[in-house]
C-alpha positions in Angstrom: 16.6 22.3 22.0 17.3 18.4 22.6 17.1 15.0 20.5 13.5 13.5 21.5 12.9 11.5 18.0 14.2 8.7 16.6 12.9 7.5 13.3 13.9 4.0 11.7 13.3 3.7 7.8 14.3 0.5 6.2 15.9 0.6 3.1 14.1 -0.6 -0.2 12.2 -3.2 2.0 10.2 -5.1 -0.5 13.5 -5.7 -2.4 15.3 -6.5 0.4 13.2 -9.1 1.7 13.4 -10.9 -1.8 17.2 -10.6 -1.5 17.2 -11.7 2.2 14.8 -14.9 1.1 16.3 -15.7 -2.1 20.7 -15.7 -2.0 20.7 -16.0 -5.7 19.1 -12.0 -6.0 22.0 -10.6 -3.1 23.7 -7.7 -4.9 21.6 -7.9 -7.9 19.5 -5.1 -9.2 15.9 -6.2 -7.8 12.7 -5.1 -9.2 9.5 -5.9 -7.3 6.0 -5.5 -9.2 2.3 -6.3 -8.6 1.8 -8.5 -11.2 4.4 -10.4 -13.7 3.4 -8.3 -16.9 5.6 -6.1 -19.6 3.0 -3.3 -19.2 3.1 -2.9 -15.3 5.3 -0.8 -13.0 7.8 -1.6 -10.2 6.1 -0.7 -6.9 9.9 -1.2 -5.3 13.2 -1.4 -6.4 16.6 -2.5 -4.5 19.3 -0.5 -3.6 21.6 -2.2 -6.9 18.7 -0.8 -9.1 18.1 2.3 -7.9 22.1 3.1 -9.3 20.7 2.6 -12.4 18.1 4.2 -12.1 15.0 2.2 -11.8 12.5 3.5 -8.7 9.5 2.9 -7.6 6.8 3.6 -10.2 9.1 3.0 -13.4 7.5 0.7 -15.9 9.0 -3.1 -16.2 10.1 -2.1 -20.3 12.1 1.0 -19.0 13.6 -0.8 -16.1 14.9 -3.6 -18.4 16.3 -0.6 -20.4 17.7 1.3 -17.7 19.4 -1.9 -16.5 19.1 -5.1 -18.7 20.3 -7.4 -15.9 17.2 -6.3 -13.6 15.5 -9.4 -11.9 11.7 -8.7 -12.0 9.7 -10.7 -9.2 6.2 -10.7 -8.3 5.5 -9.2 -4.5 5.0 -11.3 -1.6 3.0 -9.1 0.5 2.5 -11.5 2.9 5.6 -12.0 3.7 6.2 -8.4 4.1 4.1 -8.0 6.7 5.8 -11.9 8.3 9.1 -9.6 8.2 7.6 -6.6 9.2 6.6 -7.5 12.5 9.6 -9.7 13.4 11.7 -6.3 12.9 9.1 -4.4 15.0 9.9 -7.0 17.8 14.0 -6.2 17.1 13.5 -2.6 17.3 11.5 -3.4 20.6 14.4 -5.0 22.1 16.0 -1.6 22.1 13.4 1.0 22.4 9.4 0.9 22.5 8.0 2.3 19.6 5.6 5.5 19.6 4.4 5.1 16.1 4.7 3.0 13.2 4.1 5.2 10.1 4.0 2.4 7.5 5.3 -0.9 7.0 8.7 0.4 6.8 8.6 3.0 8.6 9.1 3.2 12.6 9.1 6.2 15.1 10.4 6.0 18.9 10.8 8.7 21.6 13.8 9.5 22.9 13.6 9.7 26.8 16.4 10.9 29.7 20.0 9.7 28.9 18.4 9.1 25.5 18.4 12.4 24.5 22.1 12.9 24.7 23.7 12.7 21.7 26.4 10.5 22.5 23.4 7.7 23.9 20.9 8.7 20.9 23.8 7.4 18.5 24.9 4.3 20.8 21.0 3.2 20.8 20.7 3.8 16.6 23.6 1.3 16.2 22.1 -0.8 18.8 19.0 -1.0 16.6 20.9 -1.5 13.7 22.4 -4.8 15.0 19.1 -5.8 16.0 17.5 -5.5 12.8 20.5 -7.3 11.1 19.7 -10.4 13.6 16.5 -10.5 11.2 18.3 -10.7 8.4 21.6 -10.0 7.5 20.2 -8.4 4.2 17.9 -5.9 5.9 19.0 -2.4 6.2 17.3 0.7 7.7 18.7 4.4 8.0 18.5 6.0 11.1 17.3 9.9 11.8 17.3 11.1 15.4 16.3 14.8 15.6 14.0 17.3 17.8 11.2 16.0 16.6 9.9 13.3 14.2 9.7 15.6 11.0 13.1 16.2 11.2 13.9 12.8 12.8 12.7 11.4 9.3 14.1 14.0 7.4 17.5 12.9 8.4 16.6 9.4 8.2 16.8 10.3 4.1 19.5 11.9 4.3 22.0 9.5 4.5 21.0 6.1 2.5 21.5 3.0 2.5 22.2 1.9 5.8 22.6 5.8 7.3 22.5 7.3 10.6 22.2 10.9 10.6 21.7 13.5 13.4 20.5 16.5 13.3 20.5 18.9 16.7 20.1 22.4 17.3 23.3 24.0 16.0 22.9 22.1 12.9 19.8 23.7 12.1 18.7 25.5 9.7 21.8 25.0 7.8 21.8 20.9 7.7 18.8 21.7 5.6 19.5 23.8 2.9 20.9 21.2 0.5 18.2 19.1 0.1 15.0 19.9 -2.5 11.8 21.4 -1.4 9.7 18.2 -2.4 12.4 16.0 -0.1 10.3 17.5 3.0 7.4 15.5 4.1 4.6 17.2 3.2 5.5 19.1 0.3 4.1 17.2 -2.8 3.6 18.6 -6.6 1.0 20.9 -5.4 2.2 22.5 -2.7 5.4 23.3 -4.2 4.3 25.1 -6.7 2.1 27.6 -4.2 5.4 27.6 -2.6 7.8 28.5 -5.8 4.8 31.1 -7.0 5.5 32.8 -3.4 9.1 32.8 -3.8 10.2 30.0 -2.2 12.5 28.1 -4.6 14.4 26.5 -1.9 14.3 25.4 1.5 16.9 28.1 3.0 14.1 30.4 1.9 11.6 28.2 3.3 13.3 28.2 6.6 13.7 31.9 6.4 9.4 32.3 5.8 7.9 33.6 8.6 5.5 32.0 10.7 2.4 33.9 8.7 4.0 33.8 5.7 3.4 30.1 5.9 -0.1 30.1 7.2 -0.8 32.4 4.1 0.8 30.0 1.5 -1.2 26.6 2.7 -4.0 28.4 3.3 -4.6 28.1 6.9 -3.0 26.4 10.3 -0.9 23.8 8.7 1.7 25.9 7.6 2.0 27.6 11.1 2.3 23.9 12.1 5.1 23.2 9.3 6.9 26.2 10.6 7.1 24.8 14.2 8.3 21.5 13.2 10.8 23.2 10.5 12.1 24.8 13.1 12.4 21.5 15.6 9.3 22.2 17.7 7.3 19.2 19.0 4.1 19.5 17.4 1.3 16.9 18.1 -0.1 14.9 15.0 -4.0 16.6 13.6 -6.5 14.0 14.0 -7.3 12.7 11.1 -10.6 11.0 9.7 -10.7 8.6 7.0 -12.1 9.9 4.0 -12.3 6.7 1.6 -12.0 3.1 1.6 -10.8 1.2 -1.6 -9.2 -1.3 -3.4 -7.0 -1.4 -7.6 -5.2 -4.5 -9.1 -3.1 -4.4 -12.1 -4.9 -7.0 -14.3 -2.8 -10.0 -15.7 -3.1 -10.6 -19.2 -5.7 -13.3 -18.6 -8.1 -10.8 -17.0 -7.8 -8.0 -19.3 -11.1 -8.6 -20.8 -14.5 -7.3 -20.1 -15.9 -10.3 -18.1 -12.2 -10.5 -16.5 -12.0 -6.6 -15.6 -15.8 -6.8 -13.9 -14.9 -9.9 -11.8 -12.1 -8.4 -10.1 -14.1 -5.3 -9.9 -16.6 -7.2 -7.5 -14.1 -8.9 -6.1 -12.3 -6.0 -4.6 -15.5 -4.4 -3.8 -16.5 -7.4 -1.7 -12.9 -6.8 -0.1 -13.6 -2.8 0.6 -17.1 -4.1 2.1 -15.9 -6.5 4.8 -13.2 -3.8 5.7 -16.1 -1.0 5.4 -17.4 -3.0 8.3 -14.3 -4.0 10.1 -14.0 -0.3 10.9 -17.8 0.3 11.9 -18.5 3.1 8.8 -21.2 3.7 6.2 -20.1 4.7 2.9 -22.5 6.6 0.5 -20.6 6.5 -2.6 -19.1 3.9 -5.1 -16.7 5.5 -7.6 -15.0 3.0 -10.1 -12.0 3.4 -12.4 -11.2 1.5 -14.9 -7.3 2.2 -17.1 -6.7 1.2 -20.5 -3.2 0.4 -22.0 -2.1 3.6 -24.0 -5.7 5.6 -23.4 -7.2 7.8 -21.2 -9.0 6.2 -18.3 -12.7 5.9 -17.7 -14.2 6.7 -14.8 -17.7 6.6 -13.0 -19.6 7.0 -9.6 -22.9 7.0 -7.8 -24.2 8.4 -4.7 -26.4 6.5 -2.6 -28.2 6.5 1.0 -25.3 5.1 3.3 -25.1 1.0 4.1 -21.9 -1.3 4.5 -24.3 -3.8 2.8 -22.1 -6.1 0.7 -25.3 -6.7 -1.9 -26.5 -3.6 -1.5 -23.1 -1.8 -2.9 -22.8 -5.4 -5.7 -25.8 -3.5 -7.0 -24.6 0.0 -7.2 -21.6 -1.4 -8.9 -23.9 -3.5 -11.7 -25.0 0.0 -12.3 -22.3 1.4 -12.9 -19.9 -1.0 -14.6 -22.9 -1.3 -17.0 -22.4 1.9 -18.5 -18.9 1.6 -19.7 -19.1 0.9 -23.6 -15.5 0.3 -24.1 -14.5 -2.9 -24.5 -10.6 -2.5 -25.1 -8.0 -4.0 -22.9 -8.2 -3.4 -19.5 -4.8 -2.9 -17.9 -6.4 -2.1 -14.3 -9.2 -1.7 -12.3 -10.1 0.3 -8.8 -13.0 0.8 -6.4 -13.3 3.6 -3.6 -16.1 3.7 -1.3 -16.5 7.4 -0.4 -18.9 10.2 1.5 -18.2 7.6 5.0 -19.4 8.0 8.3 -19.6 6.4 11.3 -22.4 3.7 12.0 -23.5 5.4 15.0 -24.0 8.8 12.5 -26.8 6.8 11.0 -30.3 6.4 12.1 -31.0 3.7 9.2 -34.3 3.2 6.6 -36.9 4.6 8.2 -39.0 1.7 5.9 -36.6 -1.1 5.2 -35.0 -1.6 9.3 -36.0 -5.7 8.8 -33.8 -5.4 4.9 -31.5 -4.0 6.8 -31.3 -6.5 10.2 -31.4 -9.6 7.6 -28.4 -7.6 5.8 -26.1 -6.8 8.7 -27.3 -10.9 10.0 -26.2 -12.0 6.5 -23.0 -10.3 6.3 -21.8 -10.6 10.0 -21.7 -14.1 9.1 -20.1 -13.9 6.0 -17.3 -11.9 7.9 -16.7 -13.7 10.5 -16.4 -17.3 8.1 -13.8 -15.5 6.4 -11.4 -13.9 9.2 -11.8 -17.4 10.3 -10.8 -19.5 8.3 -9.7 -17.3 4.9 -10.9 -14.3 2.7 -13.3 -15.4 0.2 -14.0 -18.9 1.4 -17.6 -17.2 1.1 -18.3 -14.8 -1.2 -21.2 -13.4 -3.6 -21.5 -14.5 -7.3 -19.5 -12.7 -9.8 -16.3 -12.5 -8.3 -15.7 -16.2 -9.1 -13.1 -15.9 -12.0 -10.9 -13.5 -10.1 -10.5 -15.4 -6.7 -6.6 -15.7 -7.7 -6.3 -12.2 -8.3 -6.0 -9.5 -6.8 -4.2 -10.9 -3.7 -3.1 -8.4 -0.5 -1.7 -5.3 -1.1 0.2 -3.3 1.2 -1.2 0.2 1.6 1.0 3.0 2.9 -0.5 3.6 6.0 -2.2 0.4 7.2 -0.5 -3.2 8.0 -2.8 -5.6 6.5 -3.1 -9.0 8.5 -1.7 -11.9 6.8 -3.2 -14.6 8.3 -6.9 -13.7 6.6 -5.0 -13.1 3.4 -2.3 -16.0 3.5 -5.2 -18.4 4.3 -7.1 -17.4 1.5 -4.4 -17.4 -1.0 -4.0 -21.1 -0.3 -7.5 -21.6 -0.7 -7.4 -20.0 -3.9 -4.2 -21.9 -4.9 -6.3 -25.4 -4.6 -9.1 -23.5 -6.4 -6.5 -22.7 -9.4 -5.7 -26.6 -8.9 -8.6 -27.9 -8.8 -9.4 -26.1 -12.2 -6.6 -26.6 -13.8 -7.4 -30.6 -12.9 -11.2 -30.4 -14.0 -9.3 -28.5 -17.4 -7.0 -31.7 -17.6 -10.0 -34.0 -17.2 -12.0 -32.9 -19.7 -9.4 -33.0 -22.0 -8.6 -36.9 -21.3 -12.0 -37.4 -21.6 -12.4 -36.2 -24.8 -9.5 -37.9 -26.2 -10.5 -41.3 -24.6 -14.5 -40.6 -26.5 -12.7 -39.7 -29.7 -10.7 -42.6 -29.7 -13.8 -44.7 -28.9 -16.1 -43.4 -31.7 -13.0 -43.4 -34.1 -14.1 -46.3 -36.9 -12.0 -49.1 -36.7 -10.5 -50.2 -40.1 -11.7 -53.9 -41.8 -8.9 -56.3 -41.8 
């Protein structure tokens, strides 16, 4: 068995960019969150913090327990995805990339001399110098294995900044300290099917047979689990999206009804235009609303498929209409689900000239927005939440940042130009009051 993987993971990336742009936050514990509120978790943390602690999904009140020095900052997705691809490029300048799993998260096939271990290790350290050319504080362990399971495996192993190799006479044994749940694949669920089997750690999981895994997830995938356990190359399942959505932590401003619903259409407007991007039909909304300290409320609908951006603004009137609650929102989601491909769809057999007029009205509407901005057009409702919900940065998709960035600054002058109408009025007032004030007799 031989070295063919090579898998780059960059270490606490969010944080690290905010260290690597901001000198002050170098070797401080870092906590990056959506939105700058008490009640809201960190969705990263930086290497200083996670000593203490602190990790991603811990809630800003226990971070600032676990470590009362933490600085909290608000995440720059954008520029994310700015760094993102500049260390692409770096790792390019070593190696060409076969996959990149996530934003910070890299895969690249080893090839000839590669795949010797002495090179393998020569080319990690090459990479690592790369990357630092980026920026000094940007750090990535390294995990070259048979195959990219184990390649990113032993890219955890070993953090931060590790490089960790893994070849045949290592294995099985390399393995055996690490938890069942540190394997890729192995969540909540399927490690309990796997400790009701038996299987408590991953020695016994690498001694399962081949069936025994088959029986345990219920079909191939755990004769595929096996194979790449055991360092064979196995090729990826093709995979089919099954949903398409958007959530936002609120900030305290929006946390009200009329709030919650804005941002609700906003990001629906948002899943639309993607809906589209990809050429599927969706025919389902479901939307989920979370309360601070309660149980959250939840609703769908079913509905002939469409990508039709008024079309779905209806389906969610109808459904937003029905929550009674009216406590705090603390966030808000939309998934559009049951999707197909356009060409799976025949259309109304009654409404095909709705329908042309539709697709007419938003093809427009997209391609004024990837132009020059998201939401520099958009449908009524969504007006008081145009400077929230900004981009996000999904695990397995690279947003673009040009759309996005563009349309932050537009919503930054909208913000201004409120906040100036706000200042306005107020003079205005104060100068009328001052006029109609009586003036005292001499």
């Amino acid at each position: 068995m031989t070295l063919r993987s090579l898998f780059v993971d960059f270490n606490s990336y969010f944080a690290s960019v905010e260290q690597q742009d901001d000198p002050a936050l170098r070797g401080r514990p870092v906590g990056v969150v959506p939105v700058m509120a008490e009640s809201t978790c960190c969705i990263a943390a930086s290497i200083e913090a996670k000593r203490h602690g602190v990790k991603t999904g811990t809630l800003v009140r226990e971070a600032r327990r676990l470590c009362p020095d933490i600085a909290i900052v608000p995440a720059r997705p954008a520029r994310y995805v700015h760094y993102h691809h500049a260390l692409l490029a770096a790792i390019e300048r070593c190696i060409p990339i076969h996959k990149v799993g996530s934003i910070d998260e890299v895969a690249c096939t080893l090839l000839g001399s590669q795949r010797r271990r002495e090179r393998a290790v020569a080319l990690a350290r090459e990479i690592k110098a790369s990357v630092a050319e980026v920026g000094e504080w940007l750090r990535c362990s390294i995990g070259i294995a048979p195959n990219a399971f184990l390649a990113k495996t032993a890219s955890d192993m070993q953090k931060p900044d590790g490089l960790v190799v893994l070849e045949a006479v290592d294995l099985p044994q390399a393995l055996y300290r690490l938890a069942l749940n540190d394997l890729c694949g192995i969540g909540p669920a399927m490690e309990a099917r796997l400790r009701a089997a038996g299987i408590t750690t991953v020695e016994r999981l690498c001694a399962a047979p081949r069936h025994e895994l088959r029986r345990i997830w219920g079909g191939i995938e755990g004769e595929r689990f096996h194979a790449r356990l055991h360092g064979e190359e196995v090729e990826d399942a093709p995979t089919r999206r099954g949903s398409i959505g958007h959530s936002h932590v609120l900030p305290p401003e929006l946390r009200g009804t009329a709030g919650a619903n804005a941002v609700l259409k906003k990001l629906l407007q948002k899943a639309a235009m993607r809906l589209r991007g990809e050429n599927l039909l969706a025919g389902a909304l479901q939307v989920k609303v979370k309360y601070v300290g309660a149980d959250p409320w939840e609703a769908a609908v079913e509905f002939d498929h469409c990508d039709d951006t008024r079309a779905l603004l209806h389906r969610l009137g109808e459904l937003i209409a029905r929550r009674r609650d009216r406590r705090p929102v603390l966030a808000v989601g939309v998934t559009l689900l049951r999707l197909i491909e356009r060409s799976q769809s025949s259309g109304s057999l009654f409404g095909q000239q709705d329908e042309a007029e539709a697709r007419a009205l938003n093809a427009v509407i997209d391609r004024i927005n990837e132009k020059y901005g998201l939401n520099k057009i958009y449908f009524g409702g969504a007006q008081d939440a145009l400077t929230a919900a900004p981009m996000r940065i999904p695990f397995n998709r690279i947003p673009d940042a040009t759309h996005e960035q563009e349309a932050e600054k537009n919503e930054l002058w909208l913000e201004r130009i409120r906040q100036a109408r706000v200042l306005a009025e107020a003079e205005h007032r104060r100068v009328e009051g001052l006029r109609r004030k009586p003036t005292r007799a001499p």
